[in-house]
Biopython code that builds the backbone (N, CA, C, O; Angstrom):
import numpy as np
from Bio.PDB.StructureBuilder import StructureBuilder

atoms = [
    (1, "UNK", "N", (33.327, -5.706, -2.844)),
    (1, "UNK", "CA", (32.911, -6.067, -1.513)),
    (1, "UNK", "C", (31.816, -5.100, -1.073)),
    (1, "UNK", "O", (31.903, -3.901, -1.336)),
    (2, "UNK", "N", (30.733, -5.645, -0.370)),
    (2, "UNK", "CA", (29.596, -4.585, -0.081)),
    (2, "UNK", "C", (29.395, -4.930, 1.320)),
    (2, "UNK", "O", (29.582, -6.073, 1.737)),
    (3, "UNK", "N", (29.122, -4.231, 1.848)),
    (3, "UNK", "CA", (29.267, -4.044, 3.377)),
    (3, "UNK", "C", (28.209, -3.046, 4.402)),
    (3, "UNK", "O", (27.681, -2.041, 3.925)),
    (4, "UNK", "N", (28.035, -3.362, 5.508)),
    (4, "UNK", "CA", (26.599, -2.093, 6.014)),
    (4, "UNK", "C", (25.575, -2.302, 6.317)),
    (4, "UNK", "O", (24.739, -2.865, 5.609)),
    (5, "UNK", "N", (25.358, -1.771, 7.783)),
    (5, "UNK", "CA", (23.787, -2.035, 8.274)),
    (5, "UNK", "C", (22.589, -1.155, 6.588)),
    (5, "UNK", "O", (22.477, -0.538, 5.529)),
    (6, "UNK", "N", (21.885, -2.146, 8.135)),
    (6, "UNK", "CA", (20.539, -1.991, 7.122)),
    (6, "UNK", "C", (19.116, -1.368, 7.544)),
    (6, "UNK", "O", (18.592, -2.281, 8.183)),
    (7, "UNK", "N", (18.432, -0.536, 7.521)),
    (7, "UNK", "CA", (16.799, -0.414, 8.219)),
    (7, "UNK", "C", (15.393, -0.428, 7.593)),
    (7, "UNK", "O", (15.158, 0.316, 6.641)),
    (8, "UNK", "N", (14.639, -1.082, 7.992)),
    (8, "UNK", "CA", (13.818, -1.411, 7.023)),
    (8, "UNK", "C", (12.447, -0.961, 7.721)),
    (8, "UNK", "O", (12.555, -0.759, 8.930)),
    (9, "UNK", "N", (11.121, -0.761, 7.141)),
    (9, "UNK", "CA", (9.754, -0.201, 7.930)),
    (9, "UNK", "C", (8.661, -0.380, 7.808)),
    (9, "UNK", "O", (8.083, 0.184, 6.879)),
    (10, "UNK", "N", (7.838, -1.363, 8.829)),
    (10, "UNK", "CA", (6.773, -1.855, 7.718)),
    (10, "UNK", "C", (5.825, -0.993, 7.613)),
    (10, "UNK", "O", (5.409, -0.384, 8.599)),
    (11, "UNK", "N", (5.191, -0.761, 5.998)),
    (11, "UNK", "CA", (4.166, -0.060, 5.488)),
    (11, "UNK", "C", (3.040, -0.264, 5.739)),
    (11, "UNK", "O", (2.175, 0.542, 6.084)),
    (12, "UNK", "N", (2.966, -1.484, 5.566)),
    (12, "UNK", "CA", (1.558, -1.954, 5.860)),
    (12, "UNK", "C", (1.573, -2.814, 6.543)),
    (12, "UNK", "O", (2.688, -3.164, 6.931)),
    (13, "UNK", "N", (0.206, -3.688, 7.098)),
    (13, "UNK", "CA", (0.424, -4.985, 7.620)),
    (13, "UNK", "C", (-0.862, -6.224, 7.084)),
    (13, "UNK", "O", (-1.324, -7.232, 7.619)),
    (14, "UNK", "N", (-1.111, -5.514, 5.754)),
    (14, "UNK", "CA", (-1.800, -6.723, 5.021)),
    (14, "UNK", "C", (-1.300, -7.957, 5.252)),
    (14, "UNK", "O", (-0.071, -8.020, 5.295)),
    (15, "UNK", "N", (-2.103, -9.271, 5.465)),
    (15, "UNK", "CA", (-1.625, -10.139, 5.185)),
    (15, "UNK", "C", (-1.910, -11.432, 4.527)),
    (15, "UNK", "O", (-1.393, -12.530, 4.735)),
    (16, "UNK", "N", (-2.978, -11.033, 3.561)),
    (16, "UNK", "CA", (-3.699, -11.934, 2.573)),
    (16, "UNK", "C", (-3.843, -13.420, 3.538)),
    (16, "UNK", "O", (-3.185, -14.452, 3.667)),
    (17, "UNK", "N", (-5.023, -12.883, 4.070)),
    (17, "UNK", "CA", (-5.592, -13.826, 5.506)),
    (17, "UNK", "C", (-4.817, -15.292, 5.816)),
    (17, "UNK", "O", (-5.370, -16.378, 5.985)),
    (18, "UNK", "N", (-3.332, -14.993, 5.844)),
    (18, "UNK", "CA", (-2.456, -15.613, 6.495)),
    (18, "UNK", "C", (-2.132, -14.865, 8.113)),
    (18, "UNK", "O", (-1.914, -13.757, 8.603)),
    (19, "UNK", "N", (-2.218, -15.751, 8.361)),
    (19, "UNK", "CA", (-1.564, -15.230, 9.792)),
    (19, "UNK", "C", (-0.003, -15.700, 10.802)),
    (19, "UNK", "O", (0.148, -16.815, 11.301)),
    (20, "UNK", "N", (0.769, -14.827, 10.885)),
    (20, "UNK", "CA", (2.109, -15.065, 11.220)),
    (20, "UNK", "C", (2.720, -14.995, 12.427)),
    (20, "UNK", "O", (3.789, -15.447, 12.837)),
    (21, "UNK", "N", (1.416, -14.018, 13.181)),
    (21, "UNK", "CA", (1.507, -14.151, 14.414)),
    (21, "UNK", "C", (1.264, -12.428, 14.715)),
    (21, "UNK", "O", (0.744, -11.605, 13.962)),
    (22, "UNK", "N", (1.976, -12.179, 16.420)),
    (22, "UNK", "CA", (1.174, -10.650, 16.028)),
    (22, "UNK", "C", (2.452, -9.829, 15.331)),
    (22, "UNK", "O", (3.123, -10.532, 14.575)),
    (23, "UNK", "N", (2.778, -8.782, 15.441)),
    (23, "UNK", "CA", (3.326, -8.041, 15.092)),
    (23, "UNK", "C", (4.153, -7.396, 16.063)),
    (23, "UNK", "O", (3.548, -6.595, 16.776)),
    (24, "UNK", "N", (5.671, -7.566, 16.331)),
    (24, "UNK", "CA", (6.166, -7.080, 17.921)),
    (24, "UNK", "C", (7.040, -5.936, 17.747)),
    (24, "UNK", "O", (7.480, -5.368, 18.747)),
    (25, "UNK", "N", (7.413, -5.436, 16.278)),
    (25, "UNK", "CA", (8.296, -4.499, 16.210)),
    (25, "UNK", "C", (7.537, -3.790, 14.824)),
    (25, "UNK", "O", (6.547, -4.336, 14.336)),
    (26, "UNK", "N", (8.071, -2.602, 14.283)),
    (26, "UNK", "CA", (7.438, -2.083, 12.644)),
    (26, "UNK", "C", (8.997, -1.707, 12.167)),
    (26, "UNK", "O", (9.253, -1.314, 11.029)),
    (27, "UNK", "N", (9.712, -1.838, 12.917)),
    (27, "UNK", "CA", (11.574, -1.158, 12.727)),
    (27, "UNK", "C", (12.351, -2.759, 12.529)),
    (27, "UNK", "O", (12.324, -3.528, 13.490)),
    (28, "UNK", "N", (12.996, -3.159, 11.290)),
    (28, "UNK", "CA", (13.865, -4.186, 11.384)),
    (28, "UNK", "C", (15.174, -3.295, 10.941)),
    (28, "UNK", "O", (15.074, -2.177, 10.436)),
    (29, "UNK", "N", (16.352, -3.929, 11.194)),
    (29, "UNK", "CA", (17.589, -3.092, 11.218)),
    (29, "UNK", "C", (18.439, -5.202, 11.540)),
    (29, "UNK", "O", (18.140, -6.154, 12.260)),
    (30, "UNK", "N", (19.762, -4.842, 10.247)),
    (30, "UNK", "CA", (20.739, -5.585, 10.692)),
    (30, "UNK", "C", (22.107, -5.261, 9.812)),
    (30, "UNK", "O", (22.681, -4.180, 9.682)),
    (31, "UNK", "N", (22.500, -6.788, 9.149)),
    (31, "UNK", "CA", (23.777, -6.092, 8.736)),
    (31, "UNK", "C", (23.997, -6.848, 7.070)),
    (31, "UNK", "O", (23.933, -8.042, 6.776)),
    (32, "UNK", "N", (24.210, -5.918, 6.375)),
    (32, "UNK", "CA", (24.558, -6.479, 5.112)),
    (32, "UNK", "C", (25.768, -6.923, 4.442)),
    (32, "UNK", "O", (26.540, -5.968, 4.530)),
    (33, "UNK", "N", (26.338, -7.864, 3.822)),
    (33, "UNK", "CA", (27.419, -8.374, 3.335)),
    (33, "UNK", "C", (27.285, -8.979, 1.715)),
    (33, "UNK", "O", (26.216, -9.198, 1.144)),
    (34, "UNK", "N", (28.143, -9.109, 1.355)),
    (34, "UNK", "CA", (27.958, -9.020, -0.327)),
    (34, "UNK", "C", (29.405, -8.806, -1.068)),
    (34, "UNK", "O", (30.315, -8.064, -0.701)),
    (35, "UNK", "N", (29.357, -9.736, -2.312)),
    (35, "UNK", "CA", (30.588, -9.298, -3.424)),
    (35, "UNK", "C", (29.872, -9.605, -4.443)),
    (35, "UNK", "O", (28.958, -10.424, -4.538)),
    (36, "UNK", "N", (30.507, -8.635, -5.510)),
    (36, "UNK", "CA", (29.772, -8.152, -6.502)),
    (36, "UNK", "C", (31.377, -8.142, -7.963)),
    (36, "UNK", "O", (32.493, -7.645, -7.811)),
    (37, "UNK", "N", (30.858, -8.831, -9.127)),
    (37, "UNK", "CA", (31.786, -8.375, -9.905)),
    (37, "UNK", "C", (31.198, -8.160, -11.271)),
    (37, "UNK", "O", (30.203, -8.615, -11.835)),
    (38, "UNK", "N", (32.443, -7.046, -11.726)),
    (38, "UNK", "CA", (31.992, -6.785, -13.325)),
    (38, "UNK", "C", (32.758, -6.832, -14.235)),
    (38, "UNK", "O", (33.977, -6.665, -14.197)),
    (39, "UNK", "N", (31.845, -7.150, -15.449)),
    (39, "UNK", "CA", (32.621, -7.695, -16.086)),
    (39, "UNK", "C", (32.121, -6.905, -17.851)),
    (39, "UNK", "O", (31.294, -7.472, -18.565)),
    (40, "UNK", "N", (32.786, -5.618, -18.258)),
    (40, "UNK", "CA", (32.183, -4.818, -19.314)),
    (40, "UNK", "C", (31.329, -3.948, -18.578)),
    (40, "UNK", "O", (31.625, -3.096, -17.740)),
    (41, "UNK", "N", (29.859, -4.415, -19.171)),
    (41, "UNK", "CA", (29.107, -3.545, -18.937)),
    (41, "UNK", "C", (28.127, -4.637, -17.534)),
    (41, "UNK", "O", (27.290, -4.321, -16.689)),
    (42, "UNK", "N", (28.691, -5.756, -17.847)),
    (42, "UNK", "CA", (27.805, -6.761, -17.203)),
    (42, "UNK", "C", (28.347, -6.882, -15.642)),
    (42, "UNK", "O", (29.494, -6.859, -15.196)),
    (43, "UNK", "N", (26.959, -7.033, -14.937)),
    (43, "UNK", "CA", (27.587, -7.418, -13.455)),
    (43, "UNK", "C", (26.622, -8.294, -12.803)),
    (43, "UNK", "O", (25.437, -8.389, -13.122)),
    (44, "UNK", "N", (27.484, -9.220, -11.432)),
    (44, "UNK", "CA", (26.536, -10.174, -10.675)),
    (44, "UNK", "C", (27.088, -9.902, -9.320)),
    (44, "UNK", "O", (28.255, -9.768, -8.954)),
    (45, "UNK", "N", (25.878, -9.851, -8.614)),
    (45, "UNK", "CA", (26.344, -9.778, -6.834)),
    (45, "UNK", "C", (25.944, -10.597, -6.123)),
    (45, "UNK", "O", (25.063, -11.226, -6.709)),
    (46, "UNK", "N", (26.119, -10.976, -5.087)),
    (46, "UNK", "CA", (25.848, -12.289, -3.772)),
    (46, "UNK", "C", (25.669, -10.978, -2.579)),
    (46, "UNK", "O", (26.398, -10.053, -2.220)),
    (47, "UNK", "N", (24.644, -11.333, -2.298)),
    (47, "UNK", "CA", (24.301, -10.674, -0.953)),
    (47, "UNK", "C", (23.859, -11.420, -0.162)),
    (47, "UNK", "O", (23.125, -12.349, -0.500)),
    (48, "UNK", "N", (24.243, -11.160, 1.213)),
    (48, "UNK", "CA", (23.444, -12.176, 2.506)),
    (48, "UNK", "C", (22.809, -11.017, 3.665)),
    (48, "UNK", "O", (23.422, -10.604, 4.649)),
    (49, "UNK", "N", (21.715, -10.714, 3.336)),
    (49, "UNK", "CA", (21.344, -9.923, 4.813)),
    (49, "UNK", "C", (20.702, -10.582, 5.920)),
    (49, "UNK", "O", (19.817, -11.418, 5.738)),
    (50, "UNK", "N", (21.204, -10.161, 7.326)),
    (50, "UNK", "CA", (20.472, -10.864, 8.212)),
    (50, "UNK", "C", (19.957, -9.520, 9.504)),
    (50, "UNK", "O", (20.726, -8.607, 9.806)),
    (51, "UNK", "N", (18.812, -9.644, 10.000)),
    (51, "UNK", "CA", (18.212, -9.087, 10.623)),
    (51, "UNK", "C", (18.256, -9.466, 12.091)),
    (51, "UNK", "O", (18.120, -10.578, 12.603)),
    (52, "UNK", "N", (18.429, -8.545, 12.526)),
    (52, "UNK", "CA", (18.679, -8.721, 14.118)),
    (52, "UNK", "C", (17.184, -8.431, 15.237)),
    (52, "UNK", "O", (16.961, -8.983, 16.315)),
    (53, "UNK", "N", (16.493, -7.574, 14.650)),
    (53, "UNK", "CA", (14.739, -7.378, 14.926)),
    (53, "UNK", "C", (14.432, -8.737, 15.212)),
    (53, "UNK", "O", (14.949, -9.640, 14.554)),
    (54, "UNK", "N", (13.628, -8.959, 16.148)),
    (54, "UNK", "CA", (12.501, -9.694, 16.232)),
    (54, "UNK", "C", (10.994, -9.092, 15.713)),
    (54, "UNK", "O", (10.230, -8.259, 16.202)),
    (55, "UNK", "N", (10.957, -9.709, 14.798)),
    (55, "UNK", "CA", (9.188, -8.545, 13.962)),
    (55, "UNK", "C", (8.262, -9.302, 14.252)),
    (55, "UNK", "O", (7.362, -8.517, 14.548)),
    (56, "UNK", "N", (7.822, -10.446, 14.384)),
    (56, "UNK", "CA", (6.516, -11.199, 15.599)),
    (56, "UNK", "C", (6.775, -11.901, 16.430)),
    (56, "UNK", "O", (7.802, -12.552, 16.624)),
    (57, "UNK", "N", (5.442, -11.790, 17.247)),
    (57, "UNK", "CA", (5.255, -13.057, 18.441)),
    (57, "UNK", "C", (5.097, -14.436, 18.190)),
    (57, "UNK", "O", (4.164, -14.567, 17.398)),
    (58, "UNK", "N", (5.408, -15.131, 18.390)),
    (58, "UNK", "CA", (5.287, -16.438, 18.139)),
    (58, "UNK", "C", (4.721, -17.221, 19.784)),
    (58, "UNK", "O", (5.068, -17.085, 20.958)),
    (59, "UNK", "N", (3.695, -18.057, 19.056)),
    (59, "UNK", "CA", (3.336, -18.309, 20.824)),
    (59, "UNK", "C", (4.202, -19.500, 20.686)),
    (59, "UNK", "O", (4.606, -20.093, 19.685)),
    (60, "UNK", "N", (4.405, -19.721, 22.113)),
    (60, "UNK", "CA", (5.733, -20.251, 22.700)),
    (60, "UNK", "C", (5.056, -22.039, 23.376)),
    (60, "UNK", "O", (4.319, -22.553, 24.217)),
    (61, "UNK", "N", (5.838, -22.286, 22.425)),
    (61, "UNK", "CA", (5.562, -24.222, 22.419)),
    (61, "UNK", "C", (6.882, -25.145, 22.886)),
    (61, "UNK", "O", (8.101, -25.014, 22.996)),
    (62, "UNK", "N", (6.005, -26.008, 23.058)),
    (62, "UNK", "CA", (7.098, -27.253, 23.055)),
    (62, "UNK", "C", (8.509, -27.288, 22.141)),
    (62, "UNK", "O", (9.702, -27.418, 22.418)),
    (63, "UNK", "N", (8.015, -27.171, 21.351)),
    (63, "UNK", "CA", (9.041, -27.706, 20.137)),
    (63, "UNK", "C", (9.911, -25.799, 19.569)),
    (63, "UNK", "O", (11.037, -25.471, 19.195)),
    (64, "UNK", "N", (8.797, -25.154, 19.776)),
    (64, "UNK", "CA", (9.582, -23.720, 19.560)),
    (64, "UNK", "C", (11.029, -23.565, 20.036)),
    (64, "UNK", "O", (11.810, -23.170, 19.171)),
    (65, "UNK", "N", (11.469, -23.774, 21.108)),
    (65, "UNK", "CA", (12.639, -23.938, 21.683)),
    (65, "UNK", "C", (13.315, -22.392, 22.093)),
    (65, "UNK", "O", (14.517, -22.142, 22.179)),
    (66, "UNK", "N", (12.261, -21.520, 22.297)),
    (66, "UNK", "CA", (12.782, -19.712, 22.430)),
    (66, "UNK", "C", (13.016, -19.369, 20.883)),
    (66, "UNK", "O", (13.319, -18.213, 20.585)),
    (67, "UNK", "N", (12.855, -20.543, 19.696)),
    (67, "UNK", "CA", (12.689, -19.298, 17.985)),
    (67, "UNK", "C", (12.163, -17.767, 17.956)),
    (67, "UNK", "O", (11.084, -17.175, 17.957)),
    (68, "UNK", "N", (13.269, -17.527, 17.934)),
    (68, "UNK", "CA", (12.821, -15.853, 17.451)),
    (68, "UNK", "C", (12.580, -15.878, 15.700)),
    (68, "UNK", "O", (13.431, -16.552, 15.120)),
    (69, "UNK", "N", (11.718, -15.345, 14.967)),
    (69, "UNK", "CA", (11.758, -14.781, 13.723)),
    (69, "UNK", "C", (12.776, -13.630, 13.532)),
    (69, "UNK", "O", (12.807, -12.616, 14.229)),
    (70, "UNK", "N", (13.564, -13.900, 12.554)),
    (70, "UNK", "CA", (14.020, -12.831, 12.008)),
    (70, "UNK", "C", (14.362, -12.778, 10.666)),
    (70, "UNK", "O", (14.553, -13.894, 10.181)),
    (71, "UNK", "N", (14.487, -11.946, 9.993)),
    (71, "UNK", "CA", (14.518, -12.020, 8.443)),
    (71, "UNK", "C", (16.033, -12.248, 8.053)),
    (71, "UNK", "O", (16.983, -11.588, 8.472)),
    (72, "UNK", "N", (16.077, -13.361, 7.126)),
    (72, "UNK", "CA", (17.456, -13.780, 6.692)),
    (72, "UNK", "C", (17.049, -14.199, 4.954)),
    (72, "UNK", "O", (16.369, -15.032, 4.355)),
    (73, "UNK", "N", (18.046, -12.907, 4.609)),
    (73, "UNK", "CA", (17.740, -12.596, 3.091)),
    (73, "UNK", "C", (19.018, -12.826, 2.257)),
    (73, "UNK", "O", (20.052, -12.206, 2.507)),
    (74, "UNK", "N", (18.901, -13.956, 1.013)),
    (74, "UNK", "CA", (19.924, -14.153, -0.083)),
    (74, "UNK", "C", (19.740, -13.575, -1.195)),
    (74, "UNK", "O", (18.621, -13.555, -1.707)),
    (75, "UNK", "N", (20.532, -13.150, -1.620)),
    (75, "UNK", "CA", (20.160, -12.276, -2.926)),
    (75, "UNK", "C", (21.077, -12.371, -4.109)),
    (75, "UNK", "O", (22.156, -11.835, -3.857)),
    (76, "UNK", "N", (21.002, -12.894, -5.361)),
    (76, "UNK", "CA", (21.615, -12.957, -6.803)),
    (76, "UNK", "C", (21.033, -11.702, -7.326)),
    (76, "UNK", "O", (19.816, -11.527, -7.398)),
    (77, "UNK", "N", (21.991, -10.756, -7.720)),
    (77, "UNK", "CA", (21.726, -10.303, -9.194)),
    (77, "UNK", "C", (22.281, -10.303, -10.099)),
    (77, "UNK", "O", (23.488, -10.150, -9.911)),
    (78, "UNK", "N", (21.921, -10.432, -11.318)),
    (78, "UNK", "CA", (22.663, -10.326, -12.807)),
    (78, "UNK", "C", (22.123, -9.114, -13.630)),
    (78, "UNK", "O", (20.903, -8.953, -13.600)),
    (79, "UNK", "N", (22.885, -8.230, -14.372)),
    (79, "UNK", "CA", (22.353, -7.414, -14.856)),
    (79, "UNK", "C", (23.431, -6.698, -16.102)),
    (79, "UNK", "O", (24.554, -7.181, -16.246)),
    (80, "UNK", "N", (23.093, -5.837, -16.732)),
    (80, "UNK", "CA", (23.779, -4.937, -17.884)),
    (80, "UNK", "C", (23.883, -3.666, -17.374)),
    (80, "UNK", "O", (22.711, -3.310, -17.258)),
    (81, "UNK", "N", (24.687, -2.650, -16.949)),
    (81, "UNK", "CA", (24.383, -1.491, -16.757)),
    (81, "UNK", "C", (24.771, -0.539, -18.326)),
    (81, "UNK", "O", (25.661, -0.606, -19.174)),
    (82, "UNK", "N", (23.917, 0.066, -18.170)),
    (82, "UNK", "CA", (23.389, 0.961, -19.667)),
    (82, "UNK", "C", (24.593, 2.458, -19.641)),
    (82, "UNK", "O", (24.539, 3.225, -18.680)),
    (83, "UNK", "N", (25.316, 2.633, -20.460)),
    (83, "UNK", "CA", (25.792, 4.052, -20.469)),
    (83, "UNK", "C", (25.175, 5.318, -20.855)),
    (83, "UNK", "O", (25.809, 6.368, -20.759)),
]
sb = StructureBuilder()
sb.init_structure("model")
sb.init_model(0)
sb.init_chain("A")
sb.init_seg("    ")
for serial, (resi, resn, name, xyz) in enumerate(atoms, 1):
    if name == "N":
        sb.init_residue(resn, " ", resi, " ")
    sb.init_atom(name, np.array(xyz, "f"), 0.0, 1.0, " ", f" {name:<3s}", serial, name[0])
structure = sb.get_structure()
């Protein structure tokens, strides 16, 4: 079981002339959850992080409905750990 906030910082703000909107925070922070099993040397985990930051502006439309952005992250790994 994996468990625990999270904080994250943005480095840069390249954005390979996409644009996402402006930029309203550089600090994201939320909470992580996850199970993980092994098996030998071999292991796989499920992670779900979700972010509680709002990190841009979004201009505010019709159809927006008050959407905040926030980062909502799934994560597989599979791997061998080496002795």
């Amino acid at each position: 079981m994996i468990a625990g906030p999270y904080a994250g910082f943005v480095i840069s703000e390249e954005r390979y002339n996409q644009d996402f909107g402006e930029l309203e925070s550089k600090v994201d922070y939320g909470f992580n959850l996850g199970v993980g099993f092994n098996i030998q040397n071999f292991f796989t985990e499920l992670n779900i992080q979700q972010g509680f930051a709002t990190l841009i502006e979004l201009e505010e439309t019709q159809s927006s409905d008050g959407f905040k952005p926030r980062n909502t992250i799934i994560q597989l790994s599979v791997g061998y750990r080496f002795n």
